[in-house]
C-alpha positions in Angstrom: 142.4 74.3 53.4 141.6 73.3 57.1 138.2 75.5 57.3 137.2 73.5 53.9 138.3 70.4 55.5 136.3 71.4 58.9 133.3 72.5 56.8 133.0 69.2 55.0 133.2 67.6 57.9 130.7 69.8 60.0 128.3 68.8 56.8 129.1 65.3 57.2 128.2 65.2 60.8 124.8 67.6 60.3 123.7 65.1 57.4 124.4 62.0 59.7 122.6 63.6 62.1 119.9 64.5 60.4 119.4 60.8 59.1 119.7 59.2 62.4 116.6 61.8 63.9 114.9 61.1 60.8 114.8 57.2 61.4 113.7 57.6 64.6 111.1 59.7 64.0 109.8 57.5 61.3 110.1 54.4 63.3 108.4 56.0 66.6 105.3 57.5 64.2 105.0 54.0 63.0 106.3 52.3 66.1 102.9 54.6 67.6 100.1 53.6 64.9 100.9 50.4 65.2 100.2 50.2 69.0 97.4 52.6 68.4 96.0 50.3 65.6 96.4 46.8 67.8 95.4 48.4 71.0 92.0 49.5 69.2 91.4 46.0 68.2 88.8 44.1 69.1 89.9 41.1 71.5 90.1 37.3 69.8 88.2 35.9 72.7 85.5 38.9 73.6 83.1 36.8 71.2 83.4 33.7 72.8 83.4 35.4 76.3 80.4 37.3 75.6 78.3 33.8 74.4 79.8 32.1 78.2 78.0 35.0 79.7 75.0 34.2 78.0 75.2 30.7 79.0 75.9 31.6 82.5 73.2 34.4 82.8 70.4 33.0 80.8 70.6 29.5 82.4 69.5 28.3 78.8 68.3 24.3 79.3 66.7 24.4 76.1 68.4 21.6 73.9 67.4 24.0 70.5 69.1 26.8 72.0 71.8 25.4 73.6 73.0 24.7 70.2 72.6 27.5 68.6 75.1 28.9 71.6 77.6 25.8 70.9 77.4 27.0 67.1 77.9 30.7 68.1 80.9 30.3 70.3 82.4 28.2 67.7 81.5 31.0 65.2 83.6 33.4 68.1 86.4 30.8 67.7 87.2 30.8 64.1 86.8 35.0 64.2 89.2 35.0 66.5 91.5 32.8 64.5 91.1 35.2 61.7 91.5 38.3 63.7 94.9 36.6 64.7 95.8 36.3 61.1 94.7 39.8 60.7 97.1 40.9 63.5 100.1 39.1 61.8 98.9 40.8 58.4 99.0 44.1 59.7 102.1 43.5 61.7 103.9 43.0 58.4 102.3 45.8 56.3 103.7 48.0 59.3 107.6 46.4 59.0 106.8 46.6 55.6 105.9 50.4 55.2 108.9 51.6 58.2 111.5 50.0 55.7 110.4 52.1 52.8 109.5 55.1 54.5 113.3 54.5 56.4 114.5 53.9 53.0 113.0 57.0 51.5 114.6 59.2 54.2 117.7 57.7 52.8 117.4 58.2 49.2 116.5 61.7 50.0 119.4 62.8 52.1 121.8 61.3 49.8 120.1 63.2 46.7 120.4 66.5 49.1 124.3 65.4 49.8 125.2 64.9 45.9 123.5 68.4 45.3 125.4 70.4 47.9 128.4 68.6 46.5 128.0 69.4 43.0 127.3 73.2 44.0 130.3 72.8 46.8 132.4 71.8 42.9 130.3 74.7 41.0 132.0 77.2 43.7 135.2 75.7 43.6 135.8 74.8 40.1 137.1 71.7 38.3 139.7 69.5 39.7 142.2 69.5 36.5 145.1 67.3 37.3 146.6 68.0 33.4 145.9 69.8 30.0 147.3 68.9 27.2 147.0 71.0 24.1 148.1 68.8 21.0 147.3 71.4 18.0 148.5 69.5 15.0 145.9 66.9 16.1 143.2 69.2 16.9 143.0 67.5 20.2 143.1 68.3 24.1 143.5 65.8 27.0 142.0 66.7 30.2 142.7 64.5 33.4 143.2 62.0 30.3 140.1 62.7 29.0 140.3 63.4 25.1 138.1 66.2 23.5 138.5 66.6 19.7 138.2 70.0 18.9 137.8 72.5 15.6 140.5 74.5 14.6 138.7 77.7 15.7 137.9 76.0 19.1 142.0 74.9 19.4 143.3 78.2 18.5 140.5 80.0 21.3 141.5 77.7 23.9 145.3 77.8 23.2 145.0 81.1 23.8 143.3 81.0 26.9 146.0 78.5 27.9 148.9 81.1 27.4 147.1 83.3 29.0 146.7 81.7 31.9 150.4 80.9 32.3 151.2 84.2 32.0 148.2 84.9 34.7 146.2 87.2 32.8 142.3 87.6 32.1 141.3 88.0 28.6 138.2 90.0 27.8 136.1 88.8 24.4 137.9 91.4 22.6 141.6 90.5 23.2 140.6 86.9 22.8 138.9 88.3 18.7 141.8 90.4 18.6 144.7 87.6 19.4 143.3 84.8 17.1 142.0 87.4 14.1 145.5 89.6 14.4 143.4 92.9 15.4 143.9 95.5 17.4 142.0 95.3 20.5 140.4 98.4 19.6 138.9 96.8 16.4 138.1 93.8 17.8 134.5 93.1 18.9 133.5 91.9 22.0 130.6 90.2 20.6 133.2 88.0 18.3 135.1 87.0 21.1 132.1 85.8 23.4 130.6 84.0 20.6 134.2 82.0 20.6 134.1 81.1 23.8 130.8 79.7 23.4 132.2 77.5 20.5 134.9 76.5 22.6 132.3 75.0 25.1 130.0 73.7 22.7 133.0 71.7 21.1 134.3 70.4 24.7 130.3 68.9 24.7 130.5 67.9 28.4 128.3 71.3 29.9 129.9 70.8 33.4 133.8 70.4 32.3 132.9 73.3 29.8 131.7 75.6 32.3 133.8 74.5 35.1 137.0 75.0 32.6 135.9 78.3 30.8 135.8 80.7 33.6 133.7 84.2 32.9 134.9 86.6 35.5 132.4 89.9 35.5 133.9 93.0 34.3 137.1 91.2 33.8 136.8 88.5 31.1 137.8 84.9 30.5 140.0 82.6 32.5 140.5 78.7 32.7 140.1 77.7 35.9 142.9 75.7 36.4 146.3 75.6 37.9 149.3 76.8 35.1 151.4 74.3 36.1 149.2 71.4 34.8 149.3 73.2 31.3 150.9 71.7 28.5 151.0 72.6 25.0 152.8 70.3 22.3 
């Protein structure tokens, strides 16, 4: 129990980890393009600087063209009105995409922490705090949960269920065998399998069935469980 405990927790730690150089990573990529991107910008006032200089080195006295210039530089000015508005634009599509790029990183390691779980609870089997046979009404409770069964699905699981308080592995032919009142030797394997099958179609939730109904190579068919929480009325 303490190496599962330290294991979870090593995974814990890796995933956190994992998140926390993933977010910065994202964030300095962007945190870079954006720099990149503003740096590369042309300046607001380069227009307007650029129409002084042509005032300056020109000596223009021409009344005509003197106002062409005044229009020009106030031409620069509004340009570099809307390049400002561009740099706020951009500066928001740039919060904008590091949120859902952050918030994609998220989603992702969470869907990759839920899948080591379930195959963490695929290796260990299910967690069944009580079973409760009740064969007069065809139904069995598990961790409260009700599952109505058929009588050939009861009498397969009911067997399973003595077997596993006595500790025992049944193979598909004992399991033919105890229900049809054989001999093993005449039972078939086949038979037995296709019970088991029945059993789990009947209990309809795939991961309680398998989880449950464990199939042992070479050996046979166990329930997973503790015999202590079995109870047959």
């Amino acid at each position: 129990m303490p190496d599962r405990i330290s294991s979870v927790s090593e995974t814990r730690m890796a995933t956190g980890r994992v998140l926390v150089i993933g977010i910065v990573a994202v964030v300095a990529v962007l945190g870079l393009s954006a720099s990149l991107l503003f740096v590369n910008l042309p300046d607001a006032g380069a227009f307007n600087a650029a129409v002084a200089d042509v005032f300056v080195l020109m000596d223009v006295r021409n009344p005509d063209a003197t106002r062409v210039l005044e229009i020009m530089a106030q031409t620069g000015t509004a340009f570099s009105q809307v390049l400002e508005s561009y740099r706020a634009v951009i500066f928001v599509l740039m919060v904008f995409a590091t949120a859902l790029l952050v918030a994609c990183l998220v989603f992702l390691v969470t869907i990759v922490t839920l899948n080591r779980r379930m195959a963490e609870i695929e290796r260990q089997g299910i967690q069944v705090s009580s079973l409760v046979l009740s064969r007069e009404e065809r139904v069995v409770l598990i961790n409260n949960l009700a599952f109505k069964l058929t009588d050939a699905a009861m009498e397969t699981l009911a067997v399973l269920a003595e077997a596993r308080l006595d500790d025992e592995v049944l193979s598909g032919a004992q399991i033919e065998a105890m229900i049809a009142g054989k001999h093993t030797t005449e039972a078939d394997e086949a038979a037995g399998a296709t019970r088991i099958k029945r059993l789990r179609d009947s209990l309809g939730n795939q991961i309680v069935s398998e989880l449950l109904v464990k199939n042992i190579a070479r050996h046979g068919y166990v329930l997973a469980i503790d015999k202590s929480v079995i109870k047959m009325i």
